[in-house]
MARDO-997773 format. One record per residue (C-alpha): residue number from 1; x, y, z. Coordinates in nm, 3 decimals. Each point is the difference from the previous one (the first is absolute). Layout:
% residues N
{k NUM | xx X | yy Y | zz Z}
...
END
This chain:
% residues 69
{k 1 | xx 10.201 | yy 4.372 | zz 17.286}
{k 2 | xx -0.144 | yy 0.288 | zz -0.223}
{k 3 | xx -0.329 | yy -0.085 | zz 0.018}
{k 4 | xx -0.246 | yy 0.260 | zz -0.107}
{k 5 | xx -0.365 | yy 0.051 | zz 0.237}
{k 6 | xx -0.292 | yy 0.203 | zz -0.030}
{k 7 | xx 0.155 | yy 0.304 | zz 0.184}
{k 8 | xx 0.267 | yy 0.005 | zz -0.267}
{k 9 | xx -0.193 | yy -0.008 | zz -0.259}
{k 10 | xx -0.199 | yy 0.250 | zz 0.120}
{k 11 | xx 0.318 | yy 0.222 | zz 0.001}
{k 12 | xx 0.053 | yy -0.063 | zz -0.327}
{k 13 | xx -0.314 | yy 0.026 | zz -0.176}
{k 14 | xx 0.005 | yy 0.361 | zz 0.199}
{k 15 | xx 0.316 | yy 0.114 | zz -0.164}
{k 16 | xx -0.063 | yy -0.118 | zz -0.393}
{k 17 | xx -0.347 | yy 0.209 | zz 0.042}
{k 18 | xx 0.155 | yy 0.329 | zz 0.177}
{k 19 | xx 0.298 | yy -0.072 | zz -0.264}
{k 20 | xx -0.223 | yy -0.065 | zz -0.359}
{k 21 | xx -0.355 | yy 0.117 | zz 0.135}
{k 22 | xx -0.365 | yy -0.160 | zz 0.005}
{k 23 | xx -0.027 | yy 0.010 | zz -0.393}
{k 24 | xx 0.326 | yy -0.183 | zz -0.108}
{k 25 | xx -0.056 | yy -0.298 | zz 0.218}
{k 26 | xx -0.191 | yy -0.203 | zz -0.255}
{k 27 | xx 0.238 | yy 0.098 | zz -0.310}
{k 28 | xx 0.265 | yy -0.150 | zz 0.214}
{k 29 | xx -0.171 | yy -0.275 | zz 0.083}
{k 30 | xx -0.129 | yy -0.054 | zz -0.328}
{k 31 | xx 0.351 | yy 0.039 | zz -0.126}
{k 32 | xx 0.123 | yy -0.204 | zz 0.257}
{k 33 | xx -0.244 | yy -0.326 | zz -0.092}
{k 34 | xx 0.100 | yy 0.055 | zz -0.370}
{k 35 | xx 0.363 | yy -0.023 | zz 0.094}
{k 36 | xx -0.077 | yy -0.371 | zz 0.247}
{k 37 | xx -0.183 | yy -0.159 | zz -0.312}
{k 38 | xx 0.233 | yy 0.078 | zz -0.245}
{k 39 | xx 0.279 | yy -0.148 | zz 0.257}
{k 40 | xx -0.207 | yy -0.292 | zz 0.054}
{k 41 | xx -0.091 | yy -0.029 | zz -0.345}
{k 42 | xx 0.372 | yy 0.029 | zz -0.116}
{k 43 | xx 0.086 | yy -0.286 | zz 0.276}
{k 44 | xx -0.238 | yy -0.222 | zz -0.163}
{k 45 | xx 0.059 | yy 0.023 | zz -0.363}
{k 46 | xx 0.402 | yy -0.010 | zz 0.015}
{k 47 | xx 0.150 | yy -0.126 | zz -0.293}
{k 48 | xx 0.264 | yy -0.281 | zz 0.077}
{k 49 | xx 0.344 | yy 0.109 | zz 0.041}
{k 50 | xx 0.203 | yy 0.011 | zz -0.358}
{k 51 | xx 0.298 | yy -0.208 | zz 0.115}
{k 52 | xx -0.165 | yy -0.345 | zz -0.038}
{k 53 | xx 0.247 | yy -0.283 | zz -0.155}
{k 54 | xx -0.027 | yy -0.055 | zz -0.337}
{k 55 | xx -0.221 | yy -0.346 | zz 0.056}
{k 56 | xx -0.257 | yy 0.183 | zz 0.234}
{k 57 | xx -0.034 | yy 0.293 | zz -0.270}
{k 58 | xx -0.325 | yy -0.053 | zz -0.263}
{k 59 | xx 0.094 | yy -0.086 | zz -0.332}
{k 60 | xx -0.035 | yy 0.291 | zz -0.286}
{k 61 | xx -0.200 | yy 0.068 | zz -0.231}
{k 62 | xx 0.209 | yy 0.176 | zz -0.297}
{k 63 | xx 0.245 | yy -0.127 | zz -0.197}
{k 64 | xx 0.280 | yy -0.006 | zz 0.217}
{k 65 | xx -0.162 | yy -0.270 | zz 0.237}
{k 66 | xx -0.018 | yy -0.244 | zz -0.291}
{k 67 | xx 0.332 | yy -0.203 | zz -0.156}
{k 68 | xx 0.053 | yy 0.021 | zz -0.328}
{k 69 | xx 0.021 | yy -0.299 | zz -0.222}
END
């Protein structure tokens, strides 16, 4: 429905260099890499979520995981 083409893009890449100018275009773009890998990276190294049931939760390592006798 939206779909974006050439001419488009064109259009677009016309109006961020009239708007930030030939020189700025790789800091964004740099900027704009370093934001996508720290996404993906984020994505991929999620921690599991904290409200696990007690049984699925790993056992501790301090005293309070241990009875006492």
């Amino acid at each position: 429905m939206f779909g974006i083409g050439m001419p488009e893009l064109l259009v677009i890449l016309v109006i961020v260099l009239l708007i930030f100018g030939v020189g700025k275009l790789p800091e964004i773009g740099e900027g704009l890499g370093r934001a996508i890998r720290g996404f993906r990276r984020s994505m991929s190294d999620s921690e599991p979520p904290s409200s696990l049931p007690e049984k699925d939760k790993p056992p501790k390592n301090d005293a309070e995981g241990k009875k006492s006798a």
